[in-house]
N, CA and C atoms as a LAMMPS dump frame, in Angstrom:
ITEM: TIMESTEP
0
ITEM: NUMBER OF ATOMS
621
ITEM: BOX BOUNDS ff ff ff
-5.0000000000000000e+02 5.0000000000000000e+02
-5.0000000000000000e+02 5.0000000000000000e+02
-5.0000000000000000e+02 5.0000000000000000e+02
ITEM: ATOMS id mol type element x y z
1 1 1 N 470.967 35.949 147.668
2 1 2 C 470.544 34.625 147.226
3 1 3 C 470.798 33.641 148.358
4 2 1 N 469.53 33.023 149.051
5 2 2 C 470.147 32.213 150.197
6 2 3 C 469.765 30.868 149.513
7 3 1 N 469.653 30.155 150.482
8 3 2 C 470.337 28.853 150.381
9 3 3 C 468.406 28.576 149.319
10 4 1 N 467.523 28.513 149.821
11 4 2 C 466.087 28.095 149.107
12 4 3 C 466.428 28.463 147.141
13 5 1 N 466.795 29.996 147.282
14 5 2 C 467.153 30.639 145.458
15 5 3 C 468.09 29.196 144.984
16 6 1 N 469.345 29.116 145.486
17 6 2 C 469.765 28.162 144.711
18 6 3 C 469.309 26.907 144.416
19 7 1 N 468.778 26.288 145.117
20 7 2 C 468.066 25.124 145.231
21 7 3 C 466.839 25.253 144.345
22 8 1 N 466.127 26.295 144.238
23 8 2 C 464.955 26.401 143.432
24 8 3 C 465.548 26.163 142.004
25 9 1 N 466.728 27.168 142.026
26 9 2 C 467.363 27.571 140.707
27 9 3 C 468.382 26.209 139.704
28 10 1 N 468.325 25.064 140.546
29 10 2 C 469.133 23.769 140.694
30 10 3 C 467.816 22.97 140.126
31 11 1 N 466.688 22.915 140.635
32 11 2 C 465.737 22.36 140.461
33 11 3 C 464.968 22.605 139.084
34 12 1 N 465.239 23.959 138.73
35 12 2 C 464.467 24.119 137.695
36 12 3 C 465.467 24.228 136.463
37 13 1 N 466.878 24.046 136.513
38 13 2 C 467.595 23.995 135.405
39 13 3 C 467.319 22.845 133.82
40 14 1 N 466.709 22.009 134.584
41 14 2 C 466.411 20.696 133.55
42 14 3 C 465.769 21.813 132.844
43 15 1 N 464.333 22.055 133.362
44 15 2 C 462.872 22.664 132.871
45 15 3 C 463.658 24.116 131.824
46 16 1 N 464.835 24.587 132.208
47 16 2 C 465.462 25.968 131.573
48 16 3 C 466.027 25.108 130.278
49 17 1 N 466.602 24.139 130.555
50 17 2 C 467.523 23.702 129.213
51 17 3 C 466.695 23.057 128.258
52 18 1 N 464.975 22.413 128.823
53 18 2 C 464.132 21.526 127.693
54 18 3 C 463.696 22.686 126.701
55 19 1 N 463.522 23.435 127.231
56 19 2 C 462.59 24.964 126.748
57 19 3 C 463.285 25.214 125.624
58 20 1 N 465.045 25.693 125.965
59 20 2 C 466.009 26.022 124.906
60 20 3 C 466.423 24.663 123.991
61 21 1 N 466.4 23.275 124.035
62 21 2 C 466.462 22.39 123.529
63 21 3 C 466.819 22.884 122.149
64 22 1 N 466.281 23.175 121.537
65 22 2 C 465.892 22.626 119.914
66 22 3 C 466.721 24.31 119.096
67 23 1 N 466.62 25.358 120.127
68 23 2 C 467.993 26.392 120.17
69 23 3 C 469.316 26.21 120.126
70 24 1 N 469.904 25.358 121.379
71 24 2 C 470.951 24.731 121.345
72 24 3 C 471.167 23.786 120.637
73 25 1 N 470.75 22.828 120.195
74 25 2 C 470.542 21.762 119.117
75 25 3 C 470.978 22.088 117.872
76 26 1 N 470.187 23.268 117.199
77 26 2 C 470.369 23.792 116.449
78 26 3 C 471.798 24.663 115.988
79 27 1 N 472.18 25.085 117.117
80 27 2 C 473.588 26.149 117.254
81 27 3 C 474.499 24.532 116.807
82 28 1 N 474.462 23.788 117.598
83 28 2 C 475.516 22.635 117.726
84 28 3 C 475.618 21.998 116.851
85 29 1 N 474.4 21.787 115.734
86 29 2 C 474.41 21.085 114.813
87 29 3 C 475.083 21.424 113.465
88 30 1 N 475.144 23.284 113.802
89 30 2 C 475.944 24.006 112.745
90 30 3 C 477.387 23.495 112.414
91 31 1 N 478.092 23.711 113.629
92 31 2 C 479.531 23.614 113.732
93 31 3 C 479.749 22.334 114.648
94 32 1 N 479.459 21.915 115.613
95 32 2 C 479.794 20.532 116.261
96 32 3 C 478.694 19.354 116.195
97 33 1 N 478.518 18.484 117.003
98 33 2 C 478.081 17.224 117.066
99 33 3 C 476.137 16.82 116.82
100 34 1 N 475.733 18.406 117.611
101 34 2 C 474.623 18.287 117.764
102 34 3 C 474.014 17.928 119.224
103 35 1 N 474.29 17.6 119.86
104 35 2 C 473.934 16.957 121.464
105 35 3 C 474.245 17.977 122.152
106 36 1 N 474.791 18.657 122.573
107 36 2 C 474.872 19.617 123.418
108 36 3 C 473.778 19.579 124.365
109 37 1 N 472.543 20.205 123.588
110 37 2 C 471.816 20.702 124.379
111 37 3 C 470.641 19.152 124.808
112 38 1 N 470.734 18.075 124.139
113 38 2 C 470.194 17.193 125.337
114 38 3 C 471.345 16.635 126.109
115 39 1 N 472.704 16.74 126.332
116 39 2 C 473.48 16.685 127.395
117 39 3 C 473.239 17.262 128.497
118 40 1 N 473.22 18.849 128.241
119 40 2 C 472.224 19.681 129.327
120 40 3 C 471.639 19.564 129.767
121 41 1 N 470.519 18.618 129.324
122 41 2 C 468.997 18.844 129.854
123 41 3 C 469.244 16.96 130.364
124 42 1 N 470.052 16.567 130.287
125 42 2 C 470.36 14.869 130.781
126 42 3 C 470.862 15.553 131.77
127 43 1 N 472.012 16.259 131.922
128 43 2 C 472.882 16.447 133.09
129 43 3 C 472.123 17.241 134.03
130 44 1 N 471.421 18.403 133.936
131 44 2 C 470.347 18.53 135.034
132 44 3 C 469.038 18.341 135.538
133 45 1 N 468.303 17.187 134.997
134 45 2 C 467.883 16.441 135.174
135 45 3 C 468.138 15.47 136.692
136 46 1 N 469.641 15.081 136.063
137 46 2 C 470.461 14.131 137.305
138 46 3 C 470.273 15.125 138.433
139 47 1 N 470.881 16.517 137.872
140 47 2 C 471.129 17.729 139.077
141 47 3 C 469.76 17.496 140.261
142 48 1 N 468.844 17.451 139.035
143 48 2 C 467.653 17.88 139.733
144 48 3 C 466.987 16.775 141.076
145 49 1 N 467.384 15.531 140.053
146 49 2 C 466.727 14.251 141.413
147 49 3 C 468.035 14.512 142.149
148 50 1 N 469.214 14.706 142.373
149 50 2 C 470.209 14.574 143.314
150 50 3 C 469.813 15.953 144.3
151 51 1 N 469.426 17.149 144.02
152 51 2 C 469.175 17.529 144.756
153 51 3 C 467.266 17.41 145.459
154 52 1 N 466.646 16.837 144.786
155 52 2 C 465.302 16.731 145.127
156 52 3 C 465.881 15.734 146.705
157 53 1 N 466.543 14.739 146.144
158 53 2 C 466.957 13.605 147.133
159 53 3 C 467.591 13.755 148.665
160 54 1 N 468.641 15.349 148.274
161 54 2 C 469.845 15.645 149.053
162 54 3 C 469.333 16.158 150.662
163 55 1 N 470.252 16.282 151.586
164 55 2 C 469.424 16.489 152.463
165 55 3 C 470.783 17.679 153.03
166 56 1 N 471.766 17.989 152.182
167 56 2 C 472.485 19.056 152.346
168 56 3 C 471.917 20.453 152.597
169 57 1 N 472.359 20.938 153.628
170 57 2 C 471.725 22.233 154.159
171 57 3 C 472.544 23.42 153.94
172 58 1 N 473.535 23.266 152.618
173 58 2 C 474.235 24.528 152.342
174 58 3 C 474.616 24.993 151.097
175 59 1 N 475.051 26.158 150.655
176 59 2 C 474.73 26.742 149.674
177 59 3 C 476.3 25.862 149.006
178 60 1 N 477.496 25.769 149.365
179 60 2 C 478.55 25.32 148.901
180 60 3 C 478.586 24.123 148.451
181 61 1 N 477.407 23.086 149.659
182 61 2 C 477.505 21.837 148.932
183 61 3 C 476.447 21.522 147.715
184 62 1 N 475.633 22.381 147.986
185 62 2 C 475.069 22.111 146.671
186 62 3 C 475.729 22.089 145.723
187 63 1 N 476.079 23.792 145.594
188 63 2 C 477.028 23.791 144.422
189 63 3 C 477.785 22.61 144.23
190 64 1 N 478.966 22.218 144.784
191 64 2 C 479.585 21.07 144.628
192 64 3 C 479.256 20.227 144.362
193 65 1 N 477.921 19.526 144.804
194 65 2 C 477.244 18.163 144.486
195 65 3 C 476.865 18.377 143.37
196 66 1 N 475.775 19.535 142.31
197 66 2 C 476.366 19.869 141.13
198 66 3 C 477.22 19.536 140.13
199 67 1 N 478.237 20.118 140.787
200 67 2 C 479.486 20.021 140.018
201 67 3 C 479.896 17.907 139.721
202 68 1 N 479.753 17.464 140.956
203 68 2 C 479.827 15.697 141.231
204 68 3 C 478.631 15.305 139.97
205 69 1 N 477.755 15.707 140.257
206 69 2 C 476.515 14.86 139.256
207 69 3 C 476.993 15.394 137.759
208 70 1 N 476.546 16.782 137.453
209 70 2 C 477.619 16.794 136.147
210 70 3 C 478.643 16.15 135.791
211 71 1 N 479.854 15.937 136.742
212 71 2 C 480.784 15.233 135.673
213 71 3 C 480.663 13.698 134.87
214 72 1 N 479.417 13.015 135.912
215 72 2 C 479.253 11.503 135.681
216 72 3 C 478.315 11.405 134.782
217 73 1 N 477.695 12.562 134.566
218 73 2 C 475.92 12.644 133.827
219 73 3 C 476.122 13.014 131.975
220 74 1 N 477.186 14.025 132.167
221 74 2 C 477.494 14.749 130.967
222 74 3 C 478.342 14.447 130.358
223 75 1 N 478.576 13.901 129.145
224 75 2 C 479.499 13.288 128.475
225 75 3 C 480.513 14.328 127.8
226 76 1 N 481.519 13.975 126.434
227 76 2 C 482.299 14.546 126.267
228 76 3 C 482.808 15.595 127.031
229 77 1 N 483.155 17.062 126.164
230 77 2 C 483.904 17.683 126.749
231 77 3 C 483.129 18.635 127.614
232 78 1 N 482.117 18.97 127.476
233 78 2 C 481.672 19.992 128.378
234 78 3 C 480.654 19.47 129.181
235 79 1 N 480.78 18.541 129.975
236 79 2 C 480.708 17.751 131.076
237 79 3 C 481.716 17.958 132.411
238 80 1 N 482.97 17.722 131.831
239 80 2 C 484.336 17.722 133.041
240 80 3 C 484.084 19.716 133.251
241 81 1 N 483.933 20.264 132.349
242 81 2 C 483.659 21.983 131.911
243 81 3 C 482.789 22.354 132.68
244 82 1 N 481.495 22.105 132.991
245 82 2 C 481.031 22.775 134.035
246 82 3 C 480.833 22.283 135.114
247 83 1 N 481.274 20.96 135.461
248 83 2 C 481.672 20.442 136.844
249 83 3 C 482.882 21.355 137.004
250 84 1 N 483.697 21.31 136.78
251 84 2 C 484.713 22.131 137.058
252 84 3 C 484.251 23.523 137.669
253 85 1 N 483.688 24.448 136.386
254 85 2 C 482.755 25.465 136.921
255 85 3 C 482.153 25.433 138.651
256 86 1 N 481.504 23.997 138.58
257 86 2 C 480.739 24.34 139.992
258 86 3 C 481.535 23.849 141.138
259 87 1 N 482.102 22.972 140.272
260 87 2 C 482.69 22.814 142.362
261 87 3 C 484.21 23.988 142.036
262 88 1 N 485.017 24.576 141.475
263 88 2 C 485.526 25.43 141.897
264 88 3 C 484.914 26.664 142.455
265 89 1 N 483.856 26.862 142.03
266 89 2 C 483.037 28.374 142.018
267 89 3 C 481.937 27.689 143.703
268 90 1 N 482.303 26.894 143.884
269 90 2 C 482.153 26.372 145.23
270 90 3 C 483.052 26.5 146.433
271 91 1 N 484.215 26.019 145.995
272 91 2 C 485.407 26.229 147.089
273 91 3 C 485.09 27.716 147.548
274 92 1 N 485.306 28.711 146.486
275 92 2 C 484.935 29.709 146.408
276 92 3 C 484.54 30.611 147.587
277 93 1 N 483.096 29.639 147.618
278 93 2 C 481.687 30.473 148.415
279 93 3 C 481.756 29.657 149.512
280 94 1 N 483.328 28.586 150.007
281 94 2 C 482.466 27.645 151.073
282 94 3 C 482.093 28.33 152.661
283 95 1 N 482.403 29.197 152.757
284 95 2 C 481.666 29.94 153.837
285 95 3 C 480.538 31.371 153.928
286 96 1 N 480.007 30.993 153.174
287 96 2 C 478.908 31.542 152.549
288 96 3 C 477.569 30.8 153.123
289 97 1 N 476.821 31.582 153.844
290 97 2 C 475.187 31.175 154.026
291 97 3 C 474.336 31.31 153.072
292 98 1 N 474.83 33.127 152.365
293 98 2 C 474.088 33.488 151.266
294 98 3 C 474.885 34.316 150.528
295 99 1 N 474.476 34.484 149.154
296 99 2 C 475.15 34.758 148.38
297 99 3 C 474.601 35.869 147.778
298 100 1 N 476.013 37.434 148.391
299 100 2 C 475.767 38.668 147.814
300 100 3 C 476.358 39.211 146.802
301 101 1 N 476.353 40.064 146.732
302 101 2 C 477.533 40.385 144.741
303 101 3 C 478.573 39.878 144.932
304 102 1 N 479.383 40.148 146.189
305 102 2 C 480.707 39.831 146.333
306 102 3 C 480.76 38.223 146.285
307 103 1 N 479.5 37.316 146.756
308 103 2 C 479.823 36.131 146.62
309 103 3 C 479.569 35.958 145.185
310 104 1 N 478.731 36.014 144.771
311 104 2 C 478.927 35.475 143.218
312 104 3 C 479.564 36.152 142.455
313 105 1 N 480.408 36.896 142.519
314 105 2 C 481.198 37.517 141.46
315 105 3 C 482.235 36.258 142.188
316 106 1 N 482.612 35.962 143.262
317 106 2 C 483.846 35.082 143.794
318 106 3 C 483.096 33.713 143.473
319 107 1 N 481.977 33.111 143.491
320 107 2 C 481.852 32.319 142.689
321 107 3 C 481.935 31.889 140.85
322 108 1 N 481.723 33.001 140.552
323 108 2 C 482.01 32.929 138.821
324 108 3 C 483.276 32.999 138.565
325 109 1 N 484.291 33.834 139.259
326 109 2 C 485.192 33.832 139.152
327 109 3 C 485.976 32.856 139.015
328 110 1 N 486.158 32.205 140.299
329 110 2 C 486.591 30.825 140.384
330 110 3 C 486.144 29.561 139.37
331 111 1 N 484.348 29.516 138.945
332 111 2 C 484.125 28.741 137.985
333 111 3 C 485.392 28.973 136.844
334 112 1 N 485.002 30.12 136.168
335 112 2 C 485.748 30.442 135.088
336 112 3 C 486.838 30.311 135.066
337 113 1 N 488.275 30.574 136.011
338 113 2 C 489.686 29.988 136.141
339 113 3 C 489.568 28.692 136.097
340 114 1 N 488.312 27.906 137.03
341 114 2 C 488.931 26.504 136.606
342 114 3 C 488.373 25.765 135.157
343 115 1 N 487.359 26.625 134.548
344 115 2 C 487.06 25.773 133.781
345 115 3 C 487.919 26.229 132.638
346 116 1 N 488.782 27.828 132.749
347 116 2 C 489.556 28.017 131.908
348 116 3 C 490.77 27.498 132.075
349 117 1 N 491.182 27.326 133.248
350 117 2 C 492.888 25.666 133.462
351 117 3 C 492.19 24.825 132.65
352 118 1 N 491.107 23.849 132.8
353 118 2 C 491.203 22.83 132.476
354 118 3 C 490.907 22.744 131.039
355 119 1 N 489.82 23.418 130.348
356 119 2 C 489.757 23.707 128.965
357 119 3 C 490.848 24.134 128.015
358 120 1 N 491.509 25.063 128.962
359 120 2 C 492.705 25.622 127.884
360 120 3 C 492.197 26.97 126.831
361 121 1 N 490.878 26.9 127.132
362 121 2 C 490.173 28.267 126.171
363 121 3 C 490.236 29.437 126.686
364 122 1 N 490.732 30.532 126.01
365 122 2 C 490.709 31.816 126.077
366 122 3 C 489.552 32.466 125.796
367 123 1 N 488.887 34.38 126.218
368 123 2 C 488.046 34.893 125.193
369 123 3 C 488.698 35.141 124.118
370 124 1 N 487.43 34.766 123.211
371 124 2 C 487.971 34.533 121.335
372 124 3 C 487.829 33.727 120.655
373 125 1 N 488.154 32.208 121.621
374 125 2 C 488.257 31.371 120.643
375 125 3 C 487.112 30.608 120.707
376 126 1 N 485.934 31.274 120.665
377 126 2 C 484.537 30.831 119.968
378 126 3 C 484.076 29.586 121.334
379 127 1 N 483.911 29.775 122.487
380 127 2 C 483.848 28.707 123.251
381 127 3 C 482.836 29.195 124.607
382 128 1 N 482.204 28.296 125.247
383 128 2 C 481.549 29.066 126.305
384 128 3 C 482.083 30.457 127.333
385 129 1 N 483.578 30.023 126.998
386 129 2 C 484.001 31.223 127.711
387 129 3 C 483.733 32.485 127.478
388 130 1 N 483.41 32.607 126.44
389 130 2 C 483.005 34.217 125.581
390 130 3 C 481.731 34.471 126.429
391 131 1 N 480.959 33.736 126.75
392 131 2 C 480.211 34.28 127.84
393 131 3 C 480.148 34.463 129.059
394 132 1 N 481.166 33.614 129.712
395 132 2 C 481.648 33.763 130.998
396 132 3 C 481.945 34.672 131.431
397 133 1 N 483.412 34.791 130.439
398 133 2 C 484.319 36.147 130.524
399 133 3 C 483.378 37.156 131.008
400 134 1 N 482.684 38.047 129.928
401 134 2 C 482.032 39.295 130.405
402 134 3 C 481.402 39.394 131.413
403 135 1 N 480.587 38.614 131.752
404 135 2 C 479.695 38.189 132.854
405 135 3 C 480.528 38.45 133.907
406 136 1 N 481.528 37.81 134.368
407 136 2 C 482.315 37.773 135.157
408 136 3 C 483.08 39.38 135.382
409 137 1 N 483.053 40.281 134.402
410 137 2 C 484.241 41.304 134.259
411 137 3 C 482.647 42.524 134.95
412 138 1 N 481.661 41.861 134.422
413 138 2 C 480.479 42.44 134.847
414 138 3 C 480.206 42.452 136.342
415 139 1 N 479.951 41.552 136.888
416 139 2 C 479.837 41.349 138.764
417 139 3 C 481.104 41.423 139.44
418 140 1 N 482.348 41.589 138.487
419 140 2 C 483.528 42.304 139.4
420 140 3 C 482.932 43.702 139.405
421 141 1 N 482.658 44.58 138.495
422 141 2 C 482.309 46.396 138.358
423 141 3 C 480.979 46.233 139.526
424 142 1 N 480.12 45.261 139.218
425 142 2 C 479.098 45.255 140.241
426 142 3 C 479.542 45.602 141.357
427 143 1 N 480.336 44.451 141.698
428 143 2 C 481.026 44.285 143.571
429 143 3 C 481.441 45.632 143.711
430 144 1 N 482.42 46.311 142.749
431 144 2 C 483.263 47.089 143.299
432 144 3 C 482.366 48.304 143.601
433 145 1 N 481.213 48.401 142.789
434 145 2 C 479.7 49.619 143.162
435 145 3 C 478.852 49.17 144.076
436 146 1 N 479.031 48.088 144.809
437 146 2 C 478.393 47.218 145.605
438 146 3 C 476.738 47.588 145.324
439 147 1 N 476.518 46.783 144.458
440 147 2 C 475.091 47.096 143.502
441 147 3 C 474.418 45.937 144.151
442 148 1 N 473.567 45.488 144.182
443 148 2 C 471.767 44.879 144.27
444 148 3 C 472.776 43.257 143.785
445 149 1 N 472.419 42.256 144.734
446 149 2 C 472.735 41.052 143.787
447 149 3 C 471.929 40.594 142.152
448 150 1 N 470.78 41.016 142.592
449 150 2 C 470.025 40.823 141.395
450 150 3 C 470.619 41.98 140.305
451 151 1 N 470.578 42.754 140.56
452 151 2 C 470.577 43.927 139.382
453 151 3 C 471.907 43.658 138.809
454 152 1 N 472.743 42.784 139.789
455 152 2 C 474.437 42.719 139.339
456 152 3 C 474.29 41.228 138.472
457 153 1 N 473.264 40.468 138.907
458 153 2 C 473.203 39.286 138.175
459 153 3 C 472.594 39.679 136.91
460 154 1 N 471.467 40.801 136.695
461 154 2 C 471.021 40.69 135.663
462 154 3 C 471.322 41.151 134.558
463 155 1 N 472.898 42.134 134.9
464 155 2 C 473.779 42.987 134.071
465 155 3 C 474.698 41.714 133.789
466 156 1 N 475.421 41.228 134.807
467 156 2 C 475.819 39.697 134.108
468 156 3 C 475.396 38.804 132.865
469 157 1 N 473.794 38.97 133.657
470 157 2 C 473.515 37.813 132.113
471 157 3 C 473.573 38.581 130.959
472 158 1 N 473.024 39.82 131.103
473 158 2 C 473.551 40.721 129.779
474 158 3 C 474.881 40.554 129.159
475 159 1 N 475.688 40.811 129.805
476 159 2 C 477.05 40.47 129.634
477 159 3 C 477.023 39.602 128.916
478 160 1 N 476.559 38.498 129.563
479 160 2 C 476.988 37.18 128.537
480 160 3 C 476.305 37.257 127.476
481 161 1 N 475.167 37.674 127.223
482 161 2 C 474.003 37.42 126.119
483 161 3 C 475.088 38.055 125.307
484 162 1 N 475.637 39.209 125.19
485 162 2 C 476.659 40.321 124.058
486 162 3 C 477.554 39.057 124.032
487 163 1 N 478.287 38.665 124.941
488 163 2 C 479.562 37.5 124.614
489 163 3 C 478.987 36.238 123.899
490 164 1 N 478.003 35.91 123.95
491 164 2 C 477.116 34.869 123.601
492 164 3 C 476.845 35.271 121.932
493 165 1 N 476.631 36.455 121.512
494 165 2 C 476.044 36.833 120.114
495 165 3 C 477.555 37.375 119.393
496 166 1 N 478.547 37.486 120.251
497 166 2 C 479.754 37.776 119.503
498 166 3 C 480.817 36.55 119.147
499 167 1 N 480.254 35.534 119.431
500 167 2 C 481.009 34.393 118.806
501 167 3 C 480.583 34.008 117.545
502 168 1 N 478.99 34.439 116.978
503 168 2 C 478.715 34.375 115.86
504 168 3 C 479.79 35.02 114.789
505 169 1 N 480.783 35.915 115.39
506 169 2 C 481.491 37.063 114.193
507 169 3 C 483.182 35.865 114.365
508 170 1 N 483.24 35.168 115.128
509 170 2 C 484.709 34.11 115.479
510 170 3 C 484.78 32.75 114.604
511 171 1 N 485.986 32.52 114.747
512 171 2 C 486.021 31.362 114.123
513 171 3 C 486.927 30.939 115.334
514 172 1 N 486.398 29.17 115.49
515 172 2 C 486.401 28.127 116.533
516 172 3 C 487.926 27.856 116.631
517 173 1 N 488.391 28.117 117.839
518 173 2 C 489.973 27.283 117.812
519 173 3 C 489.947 25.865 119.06
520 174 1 N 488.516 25.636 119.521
521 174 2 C 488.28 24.781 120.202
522 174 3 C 486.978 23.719 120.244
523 175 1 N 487.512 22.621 120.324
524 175 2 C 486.163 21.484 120.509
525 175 3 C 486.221 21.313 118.929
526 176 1 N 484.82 21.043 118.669
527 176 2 C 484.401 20.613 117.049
528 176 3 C 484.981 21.206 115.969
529 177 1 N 484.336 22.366 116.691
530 177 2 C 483.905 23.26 115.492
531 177 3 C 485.832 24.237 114.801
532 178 1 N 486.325 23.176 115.528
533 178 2 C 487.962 24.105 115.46
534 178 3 C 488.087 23.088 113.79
535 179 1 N 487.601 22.252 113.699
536 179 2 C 487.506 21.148 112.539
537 179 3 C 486.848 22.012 111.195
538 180 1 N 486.303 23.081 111.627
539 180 2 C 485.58 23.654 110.807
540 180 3 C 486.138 24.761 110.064
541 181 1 N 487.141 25.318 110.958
542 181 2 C 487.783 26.308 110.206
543 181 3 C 487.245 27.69 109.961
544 182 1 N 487.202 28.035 108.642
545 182 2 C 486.667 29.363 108.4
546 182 3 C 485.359 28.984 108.429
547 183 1 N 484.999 27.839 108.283
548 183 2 C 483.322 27.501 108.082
549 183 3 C 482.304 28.125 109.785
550 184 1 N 483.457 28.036 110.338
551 184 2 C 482.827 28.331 111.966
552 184 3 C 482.42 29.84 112.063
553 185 1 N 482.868 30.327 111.041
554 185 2 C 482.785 31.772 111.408
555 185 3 C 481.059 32.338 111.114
556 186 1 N 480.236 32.499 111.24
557 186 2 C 478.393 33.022 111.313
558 186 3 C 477.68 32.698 112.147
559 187 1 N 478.031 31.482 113.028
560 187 2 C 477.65 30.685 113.452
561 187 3 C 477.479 31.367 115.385
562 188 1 N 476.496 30.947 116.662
563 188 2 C 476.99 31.587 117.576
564 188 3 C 477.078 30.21 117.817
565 189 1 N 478.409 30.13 119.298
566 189 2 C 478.692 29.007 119.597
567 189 3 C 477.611 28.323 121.039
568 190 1 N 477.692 26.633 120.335
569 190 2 C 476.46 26.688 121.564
570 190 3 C 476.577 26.187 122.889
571 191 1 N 477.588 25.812 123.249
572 191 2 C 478.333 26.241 124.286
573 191 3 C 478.476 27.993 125.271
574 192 1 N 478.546 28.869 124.417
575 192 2 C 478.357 30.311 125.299
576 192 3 C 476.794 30.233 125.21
577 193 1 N 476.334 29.71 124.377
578 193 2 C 474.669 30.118 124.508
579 193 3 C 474.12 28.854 125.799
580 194 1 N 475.098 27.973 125.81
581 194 2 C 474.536 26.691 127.072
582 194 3 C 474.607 28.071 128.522
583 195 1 N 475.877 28.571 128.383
584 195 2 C 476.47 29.17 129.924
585 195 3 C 475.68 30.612 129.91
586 196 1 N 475.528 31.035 128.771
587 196 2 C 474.458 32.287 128.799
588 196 3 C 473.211 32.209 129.511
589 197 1 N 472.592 30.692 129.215
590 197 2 C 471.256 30.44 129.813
591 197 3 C 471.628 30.625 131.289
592 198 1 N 472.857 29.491 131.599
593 198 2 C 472.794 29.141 132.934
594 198 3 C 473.104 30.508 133.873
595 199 1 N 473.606 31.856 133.365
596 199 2 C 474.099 32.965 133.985
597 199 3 C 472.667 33.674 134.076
598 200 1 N 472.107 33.537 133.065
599 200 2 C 470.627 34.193 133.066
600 200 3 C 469.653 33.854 134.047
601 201 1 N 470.133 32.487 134.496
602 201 2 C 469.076 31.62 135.275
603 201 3 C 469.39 31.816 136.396
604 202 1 N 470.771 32.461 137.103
605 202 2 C 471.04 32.75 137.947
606 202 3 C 470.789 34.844 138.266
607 203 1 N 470.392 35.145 137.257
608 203 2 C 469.692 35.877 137.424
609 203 3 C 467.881 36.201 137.787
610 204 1 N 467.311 34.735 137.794
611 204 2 C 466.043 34.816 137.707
612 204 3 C 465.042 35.019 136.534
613 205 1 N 465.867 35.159 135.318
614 205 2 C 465.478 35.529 134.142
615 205 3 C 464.36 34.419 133.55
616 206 1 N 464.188 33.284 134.643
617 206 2 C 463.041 32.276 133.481
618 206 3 C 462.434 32.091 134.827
619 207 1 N 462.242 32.394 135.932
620 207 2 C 461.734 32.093 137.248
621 207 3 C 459.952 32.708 136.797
């Protein structure tokens, strides 16, 4: 993945999250607020003119600048959540031209520790992490078979899609839907289904 994939893949995130709109909407409206998913599609949006605008020539600062426009764009809690995600999963890759299994498994990685410091969420407790997690446990086995970036991304998004459909069987110990109690439990959370897209999209899966 060189530096053009991410940038394409930055650019077209708005266009990934309008599509799923009324999906995520729907998930959120079960158990939390409902907004989710036009937060998403507000916050890369911003992504999108900041990088249409940018005149950064590298794969790290993108990411990072990312991570900057998310936190100011995206409100409540999963706003600071995947800024976090990108500019740690940035530090990450900062000497990186392009990005092979080993870099994005060391980029997800890093997303996921920091967005799991700062969240405080474990896998389980019904939260985007349930899709992270696997994803992540996925392009470590990748790296270590030193597999195809794509083929390792696209077992990733699998990953998450299973972590993504297994929060439907949890009940919420975080954000809203922790308000909900046993009521949270049928439900998939739309938060892993926000980070499912975005792992998918980094697979090429809507390109």
């Amino acid at each position: 993945m060189n530096k053009e994939y991410i940038k394409k893949l930055l650019l077209n995130l708005e266009g990934i999250y309008k599509d799923n709109l009324e999906y995520i909407s729907e998930l959120d409206a079960a158990i939390g607020d409902g907004d989710h998913g036009v937060s998403m599609v507000r916050g890369f949006k911003a992504v999108r003119i900041a990088v249409e605008q940018t005149k950064v020539e590298s794969i790290p600062q993108l990411l990072d600048e990312t991570g900057n426009v998310l936190m100011k764009e995206i409100g409540g809690t999963c706003g600071p959540l995947y800024a976090m995600f990108f500019k740690k999963g940035a530090l990450a890759v900062r000497v990186k031209d392009e990005l092979d299994t080993d870099g994005l498994y060391a980029f997800m990685k890093a997303g996921a520790e920091g967005l799991m410091n700062l969240g405080k969420a474990q896998a389980g407790d019904k939260t985007m992490v349930d899709a992270l997690a696997p994803a992540v446990e996925a392009l470590k086995t990748a790296a270590e078979k030193k597999e195809d970036i794509l083929i390792a991304a696209k077992k990733a998004g699998e990953a998450a899609n299973r972590g993504r459909d297994e929060t439907a069987g949890m009940v919420s110990k975080c954000g809203r839907g922790r308000y909900q109690g046993d009521a949270s439990k049928g439900h998939i959370d739309a938060g892993a289904a926000s980070m499912a897209i975005l792992i998918n999209a980094f697979a090429g899966k809507y390109n």
